[in-house]
DRENVOBA-721865 format. One record per residue (C-alpha): residue number from 0; x, y, z. Coordinates in Angstrom, 2 decimals. Example, Ala and Ser with C-alpha at 12.3 -4.5 7.8 and 13.67 -1.06 7.14 Angstrom:
BEGIN
  seq     east    north       up
    0    12.30    -4.50     7.80
    1    13.67    -1.06     7.14
# end
This chain:
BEGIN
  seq     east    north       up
    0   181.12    50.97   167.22
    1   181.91    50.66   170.81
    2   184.80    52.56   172.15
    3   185.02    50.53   175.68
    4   188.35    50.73   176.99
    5   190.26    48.99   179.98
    6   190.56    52.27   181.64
    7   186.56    53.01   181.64
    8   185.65    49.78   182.74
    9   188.11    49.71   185.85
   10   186.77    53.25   186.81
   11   183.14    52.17   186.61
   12   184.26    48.87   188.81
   13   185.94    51.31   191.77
   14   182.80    53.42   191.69
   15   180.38    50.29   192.34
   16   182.71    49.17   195.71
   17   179.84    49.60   197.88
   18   177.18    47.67   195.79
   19   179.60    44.88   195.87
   20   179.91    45.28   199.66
   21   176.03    45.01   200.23
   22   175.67    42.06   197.39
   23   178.09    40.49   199.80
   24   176.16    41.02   202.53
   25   172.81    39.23   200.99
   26   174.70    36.21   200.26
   27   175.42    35.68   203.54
   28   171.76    35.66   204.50
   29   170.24    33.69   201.53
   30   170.50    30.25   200.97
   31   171.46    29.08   197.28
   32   169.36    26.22   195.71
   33   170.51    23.41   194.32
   34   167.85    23.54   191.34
   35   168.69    27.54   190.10
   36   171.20    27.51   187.77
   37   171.90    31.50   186.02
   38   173.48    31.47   182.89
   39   174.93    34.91   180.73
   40   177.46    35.88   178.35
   41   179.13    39.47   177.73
   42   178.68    39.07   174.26
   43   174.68    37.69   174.17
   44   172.80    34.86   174.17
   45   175.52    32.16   172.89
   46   179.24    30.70   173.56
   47   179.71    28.38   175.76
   48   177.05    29.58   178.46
   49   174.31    28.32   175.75
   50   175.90    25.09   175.07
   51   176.02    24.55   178.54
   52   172.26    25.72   179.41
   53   170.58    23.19   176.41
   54   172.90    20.09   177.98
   55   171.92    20.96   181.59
   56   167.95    21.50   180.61
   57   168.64    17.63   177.89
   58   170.03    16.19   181.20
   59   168.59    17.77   184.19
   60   164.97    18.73   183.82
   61   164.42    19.51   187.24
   62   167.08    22.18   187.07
   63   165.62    25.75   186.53
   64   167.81    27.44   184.12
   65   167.53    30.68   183.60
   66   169.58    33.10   180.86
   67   170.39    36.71   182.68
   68   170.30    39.22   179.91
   69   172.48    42.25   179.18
   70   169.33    44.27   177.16
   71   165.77    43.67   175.65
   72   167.71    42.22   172.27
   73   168.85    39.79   174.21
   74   165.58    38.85   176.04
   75   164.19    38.71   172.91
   76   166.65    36.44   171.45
   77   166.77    33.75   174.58
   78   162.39    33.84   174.22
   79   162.87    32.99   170.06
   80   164.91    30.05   172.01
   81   162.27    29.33   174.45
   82   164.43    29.90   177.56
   83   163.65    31.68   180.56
   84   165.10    34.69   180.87
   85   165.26    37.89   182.73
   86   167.19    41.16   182.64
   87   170.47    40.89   185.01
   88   171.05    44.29   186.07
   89   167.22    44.23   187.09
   90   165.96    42.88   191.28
   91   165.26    40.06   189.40
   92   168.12    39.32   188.08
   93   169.86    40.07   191.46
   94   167.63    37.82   193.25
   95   168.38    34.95   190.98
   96   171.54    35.45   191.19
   97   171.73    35.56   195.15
   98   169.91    31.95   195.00
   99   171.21    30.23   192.18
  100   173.91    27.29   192.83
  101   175.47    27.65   189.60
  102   176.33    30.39   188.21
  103   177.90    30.24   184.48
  104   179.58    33.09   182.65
  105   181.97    33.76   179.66
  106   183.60    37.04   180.08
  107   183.40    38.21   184.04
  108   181.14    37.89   186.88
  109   179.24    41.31   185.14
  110   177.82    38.22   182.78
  111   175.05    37.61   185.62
  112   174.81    39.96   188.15
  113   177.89    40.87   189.62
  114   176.64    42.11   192.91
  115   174.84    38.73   193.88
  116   177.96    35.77   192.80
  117   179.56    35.42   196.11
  118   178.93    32.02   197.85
  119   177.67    30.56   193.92
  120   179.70    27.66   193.02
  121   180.97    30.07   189.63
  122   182.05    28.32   186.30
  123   184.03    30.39   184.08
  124   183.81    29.52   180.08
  125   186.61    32.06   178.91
  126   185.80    33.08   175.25
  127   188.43    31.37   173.69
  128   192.17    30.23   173.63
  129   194.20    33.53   174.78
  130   197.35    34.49   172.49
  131   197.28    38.13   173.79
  132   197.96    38.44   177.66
  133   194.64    39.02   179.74
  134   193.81    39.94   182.96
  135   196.33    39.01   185.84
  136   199.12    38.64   183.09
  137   198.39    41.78   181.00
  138   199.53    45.22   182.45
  139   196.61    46.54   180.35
  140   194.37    45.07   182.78
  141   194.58    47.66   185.28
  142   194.68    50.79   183.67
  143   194.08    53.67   186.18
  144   195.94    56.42   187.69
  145   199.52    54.95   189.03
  146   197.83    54.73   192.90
  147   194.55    52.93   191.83
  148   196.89    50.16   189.76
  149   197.61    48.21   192.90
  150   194.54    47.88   195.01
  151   192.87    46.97   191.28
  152   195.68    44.05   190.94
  153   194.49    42.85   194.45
  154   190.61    43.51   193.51
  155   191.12    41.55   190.33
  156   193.06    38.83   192.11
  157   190.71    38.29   195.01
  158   187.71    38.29   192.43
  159   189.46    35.39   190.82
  160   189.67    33.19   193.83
  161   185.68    33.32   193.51
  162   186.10    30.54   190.39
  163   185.61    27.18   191.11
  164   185.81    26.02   187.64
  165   187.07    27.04   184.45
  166   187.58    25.01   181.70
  167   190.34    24.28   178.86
  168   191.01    23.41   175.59
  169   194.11    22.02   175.76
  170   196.96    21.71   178.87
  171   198.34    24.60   176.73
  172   195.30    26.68   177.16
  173   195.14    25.50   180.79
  174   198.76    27.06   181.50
  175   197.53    30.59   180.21
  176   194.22    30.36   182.10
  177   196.09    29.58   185.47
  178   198.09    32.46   185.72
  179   195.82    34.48   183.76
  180   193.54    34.15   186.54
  181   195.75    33.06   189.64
  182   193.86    29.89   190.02
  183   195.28    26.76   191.23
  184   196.03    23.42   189.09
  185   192.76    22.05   190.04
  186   190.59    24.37   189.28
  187   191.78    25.00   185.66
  188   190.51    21.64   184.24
  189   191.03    20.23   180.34
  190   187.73    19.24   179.04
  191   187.84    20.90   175.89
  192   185.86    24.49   175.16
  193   182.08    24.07   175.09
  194   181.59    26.87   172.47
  195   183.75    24.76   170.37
  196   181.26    21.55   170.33
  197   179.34    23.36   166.67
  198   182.50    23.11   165.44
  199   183.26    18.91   165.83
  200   179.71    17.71   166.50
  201   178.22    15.53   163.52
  202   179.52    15.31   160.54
  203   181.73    18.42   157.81
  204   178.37    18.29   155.33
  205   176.03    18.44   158.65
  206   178.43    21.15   160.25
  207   178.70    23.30   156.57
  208   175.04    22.52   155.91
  209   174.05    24.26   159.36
  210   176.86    27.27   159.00
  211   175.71    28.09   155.44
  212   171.98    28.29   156.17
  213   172.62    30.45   159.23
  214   175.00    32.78   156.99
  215   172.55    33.28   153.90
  216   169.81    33.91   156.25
  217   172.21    36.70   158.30
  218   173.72    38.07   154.92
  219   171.11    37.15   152.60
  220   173.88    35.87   150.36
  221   172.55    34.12   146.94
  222   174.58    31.22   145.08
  223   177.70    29.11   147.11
  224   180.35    31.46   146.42
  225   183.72    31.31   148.50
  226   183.71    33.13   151.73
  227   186.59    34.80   153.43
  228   186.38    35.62   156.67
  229   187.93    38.92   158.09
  230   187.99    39.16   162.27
  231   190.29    41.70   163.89
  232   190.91    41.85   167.30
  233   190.33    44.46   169.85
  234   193.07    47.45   170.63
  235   191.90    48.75   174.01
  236   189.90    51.68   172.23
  237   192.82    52.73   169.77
  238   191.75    52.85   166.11
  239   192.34    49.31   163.73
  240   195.39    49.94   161.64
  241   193.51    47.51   159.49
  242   190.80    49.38   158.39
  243   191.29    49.14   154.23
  244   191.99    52.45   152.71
  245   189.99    53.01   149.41
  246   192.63    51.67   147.06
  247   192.24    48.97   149.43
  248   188.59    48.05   149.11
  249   189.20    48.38   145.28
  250   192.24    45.92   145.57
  251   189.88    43.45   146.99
  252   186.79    43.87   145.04
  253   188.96    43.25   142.26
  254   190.20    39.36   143.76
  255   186.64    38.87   144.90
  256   185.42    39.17   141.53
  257   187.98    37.53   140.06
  258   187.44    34.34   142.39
  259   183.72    34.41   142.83
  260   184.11    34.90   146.94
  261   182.68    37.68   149.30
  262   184.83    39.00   152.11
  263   182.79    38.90   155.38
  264   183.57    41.42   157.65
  265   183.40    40.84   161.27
  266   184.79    43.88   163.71
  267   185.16    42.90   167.37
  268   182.23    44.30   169.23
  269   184.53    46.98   170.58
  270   186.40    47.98   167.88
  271   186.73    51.39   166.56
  272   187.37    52.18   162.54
  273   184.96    52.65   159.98
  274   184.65    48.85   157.89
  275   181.11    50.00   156.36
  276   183.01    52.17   153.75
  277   183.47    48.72   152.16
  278   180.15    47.65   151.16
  279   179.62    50.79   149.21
  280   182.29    49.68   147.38
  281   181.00    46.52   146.66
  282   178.43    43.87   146.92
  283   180.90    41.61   147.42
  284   182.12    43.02   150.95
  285   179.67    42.08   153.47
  286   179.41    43.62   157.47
  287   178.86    40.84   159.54
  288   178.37    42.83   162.92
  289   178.14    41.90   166.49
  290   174.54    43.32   166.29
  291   173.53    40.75   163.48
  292   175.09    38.17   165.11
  293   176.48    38.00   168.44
  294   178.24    34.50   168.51
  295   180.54    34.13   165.34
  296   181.70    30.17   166.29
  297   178.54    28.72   164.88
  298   178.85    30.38   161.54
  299   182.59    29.18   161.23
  300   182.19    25.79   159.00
  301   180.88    28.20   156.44
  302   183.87    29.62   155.74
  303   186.15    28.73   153.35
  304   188.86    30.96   154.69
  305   190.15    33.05   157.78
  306   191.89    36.74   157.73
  307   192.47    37.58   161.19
  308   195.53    39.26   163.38
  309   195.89    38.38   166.88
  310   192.44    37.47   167.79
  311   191.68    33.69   169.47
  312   189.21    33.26   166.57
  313   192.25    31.49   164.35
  314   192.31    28.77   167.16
  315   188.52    28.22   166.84
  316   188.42    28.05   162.99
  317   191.52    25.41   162.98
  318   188.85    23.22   163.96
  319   187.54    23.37   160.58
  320   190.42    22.28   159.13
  321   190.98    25.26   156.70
  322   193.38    28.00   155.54
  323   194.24    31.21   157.92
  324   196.09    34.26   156.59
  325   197.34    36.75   159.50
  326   196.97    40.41   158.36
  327   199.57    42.64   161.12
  328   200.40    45.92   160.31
  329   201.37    46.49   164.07
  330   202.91    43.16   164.92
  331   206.02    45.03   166.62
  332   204.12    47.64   168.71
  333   201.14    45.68   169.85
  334   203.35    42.62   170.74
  335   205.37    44.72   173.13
  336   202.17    47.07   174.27
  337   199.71    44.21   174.81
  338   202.27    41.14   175.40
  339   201.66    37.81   173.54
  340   201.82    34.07   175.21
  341   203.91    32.56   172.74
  342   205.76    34.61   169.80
  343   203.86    35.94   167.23
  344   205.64    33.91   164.22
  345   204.62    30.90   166.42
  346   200.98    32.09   165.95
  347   201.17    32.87   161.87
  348   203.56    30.50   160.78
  349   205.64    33.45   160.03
  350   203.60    34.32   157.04
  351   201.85    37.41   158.68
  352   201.31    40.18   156.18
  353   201.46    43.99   156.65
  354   199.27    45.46   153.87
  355   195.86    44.11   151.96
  356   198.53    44.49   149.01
  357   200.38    42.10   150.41
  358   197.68    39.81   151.61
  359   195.84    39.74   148.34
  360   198.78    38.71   146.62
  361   199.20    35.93   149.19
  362   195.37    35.06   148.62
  363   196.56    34.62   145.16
  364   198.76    31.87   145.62
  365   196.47    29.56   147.12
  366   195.36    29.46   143.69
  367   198.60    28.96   141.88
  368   201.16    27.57   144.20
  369   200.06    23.75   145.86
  370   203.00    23.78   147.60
  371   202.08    26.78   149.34
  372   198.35    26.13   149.96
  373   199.54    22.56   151.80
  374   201.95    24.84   153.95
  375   198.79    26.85   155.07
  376   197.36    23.81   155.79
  377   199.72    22.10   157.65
  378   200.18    25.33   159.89
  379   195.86    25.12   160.70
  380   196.87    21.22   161.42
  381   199.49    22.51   163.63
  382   197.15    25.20   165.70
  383   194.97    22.06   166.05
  384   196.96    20.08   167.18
  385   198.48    21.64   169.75
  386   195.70    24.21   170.76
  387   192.79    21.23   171.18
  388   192.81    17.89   173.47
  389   189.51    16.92   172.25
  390   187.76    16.68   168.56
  391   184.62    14.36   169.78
  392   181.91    17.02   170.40
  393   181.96    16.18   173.66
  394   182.98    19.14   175.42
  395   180.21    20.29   176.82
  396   179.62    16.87   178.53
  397   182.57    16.59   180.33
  398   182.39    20.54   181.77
  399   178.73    19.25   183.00
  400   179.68    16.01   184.48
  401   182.79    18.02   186.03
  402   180.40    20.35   187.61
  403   178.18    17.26   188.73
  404   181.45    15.71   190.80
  405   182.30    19.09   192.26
  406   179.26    19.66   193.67
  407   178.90    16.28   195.08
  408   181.95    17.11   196.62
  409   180.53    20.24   198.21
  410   183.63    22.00   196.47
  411   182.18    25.38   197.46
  412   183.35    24.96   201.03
  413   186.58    25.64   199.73
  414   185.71    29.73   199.95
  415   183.95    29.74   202.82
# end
């Protein structure tokens, strides 16, 4: 598993100053056109980036939209979807870049190629609701030696200012996302997440029917047994505290057995601990990696139920409608080292648990204890709520027909 940290990636940016100085350069000389539209994603071909590309193609055919790729698997992937696509870090992919009018990304500008953006009207799909501090707002941002920390905060800032739209969930969301990113009102606009539209659109049977076909085929999973989701977040490069000891994966083979479920294991691309000892425990523990599937929102309405910690994933799967069980053995020290948005008991319902023991035995009383399985429930209702302006499936249209009006506006001239 990866071991990308904060402190590598900031390095590798302050290296590359003078590519970004010439990139700059060729915008300034190459005229953008209004039909090349470049679409990527840090984490592959999916999120919100895809949603976006299939309404744009459905709605626009005389738009040429083209995926930018991160590696061959991912080439290969946007082909098996029949869309155009090209390698970003390649001259192609920096020529596309340097003439497309819309440029769409998920993670960072490093989603296309991040030499070429400057002058492209840029819309920025974060991947998901933040509860952990990020970028502007999170001192872990700009690791470095002590005299590279400030000209990174301004780098970081002035990079920002390049966004001309980035859309949100909820006016909640939209708060984080402003200061997260030092944008003003305007830009930060509620239309509801696109990567969220699998998760609404059609009906639960339609939605489960999709999920559970996509799963089997991933897992090869026979029968309908009950899955249970595990998703940890990512700790900057520092081990999971997580990471089931032995006794541990025996704990929970036993419950899985016991309740006819698998546990689906899902690190974050970057994290670092070792989660495969599980499935030699037992067929019942499953490793649903980043490498088998990139984008874990579309396989959501298949599960039954969520572990996760502090990752934006528990905002996603509210959606659904289901329970969520918060496993934090480091609630005090990553709180305080990372920084959260709102408290943490806010978050979990103040049912967090610090041990598998612990969590299994909480597992357990969804089974026993109604009471308690309606206070689960009422908690996802309340991350709904609160987290989501829209439930239509819709999302996706209104961040296209925002982009329409901006551009119409000539919004760009804003940077020039």
């Amino acid at each position: 598993m990866s071991g990308f940290t904060f402190s590598a990636g900031n390095a590798a940016k302050l290296l590359s100053v003078p590519l970004y100085a010439l990139g700059a350069l060729a915008t300034l000389v190459v005229q953008r056109r209004d039909t090349l539209w470049v679409f990527g994603s840090g984490s592959g071909v999916g999120e919100g980036s895809l949603e976006l590309l299939h309404t744009v193609t459905t709605e626009n055919p005389q738009v040429r939209a083209v995926w930018l790729a991160r590696n061959t698997t991912d080439l290969d992937r946007a082909r098996q979807l029949r869309i155009p696509a090209v390698l970003k870090d390649s001259w192609r992919g920096f020529r596309l870049t340097l003439r497309a009018r819309v440029l769409v990304v998920t993670h960072g500008f490093g989603d296309v190629n991040r030499f070429a953006g400057r002058g492209g009207f840029i819309v920025q799909l974060w991947h998901g609701i933040p509860l952990k501090r990020i970028h502007l707002d999170a001192p872990v941002t700009f690791s470095a030696p002590r005299p590279l920390r400030r000209p990174l905060r301004a780098l970081y800032h002035r990079a920002a200012q390049g966004i001309d739209l980035l859309p949100a969930a909820s006016e909640l969301a939209a708060e984080r996302l402003r200061t997260a990113f030092g944008l003003p009102a305007d830009r930060v606009v509620v239309t509801g997440d696109p990567r969220d539209d699998v998760l609404t659109r059609g009906t639960d049977e339609e939605r489960r029917a999709r999920a559970d076909t996509l799963l089997h085929a991933k897992l090869g999973l026979d029968g309908s047994p009950r899955v249970v989701l595990f998703a940890p977040t990512w700790r900057d490069g520092a081990v999971d505290p997580s990471v089931p000891s032995a006794a541990d994966w025996q704990l929970i083979d036993e419950w899985l057995q016991r309740t006819d479920s698998v546990l689906v294991v899902r690190p974050h691309p970057h994290s670092v601990g070792d989660y495969a000892a599980g499935t030699a425990v037992s067929r019942r523990i499953l490793l649903l990696d980043a490498a088998r599937q990139n984008d874990i929102t579309p396989v959501l309405p298949a599960v039954d139920v969520l572990i996760t910690d502090y990752s934006s994933i528990a905002y996603d799967f509210a959606l659904t409608g289901r329970p969520i069980f918060f496993l934090a053995p480091d609630v005090i020290e990553y709180s305080a080292s990372r920084g959260l948005y709102e408290p943490y008991e806010a978050f979990s319902g103040g049912r967090e648990t610090r041990s598998w023991a612990e969590l299994v035995s909480a597992l357990g009383r969804t089974e026993t204890d109604p009471q308690f399985r309606a206070e689960l429930l009422a908690h996802t209702e309340r991350l709904r709520s609160s987290h989501h302006a829209y439930t239509d499936g819709r999302n996706t249209e209104r961040v296209y027909a925002e982009i329409l009006d901006r551009l119409a506006g000539d919004g760009s001239e804003r940077r020039a």
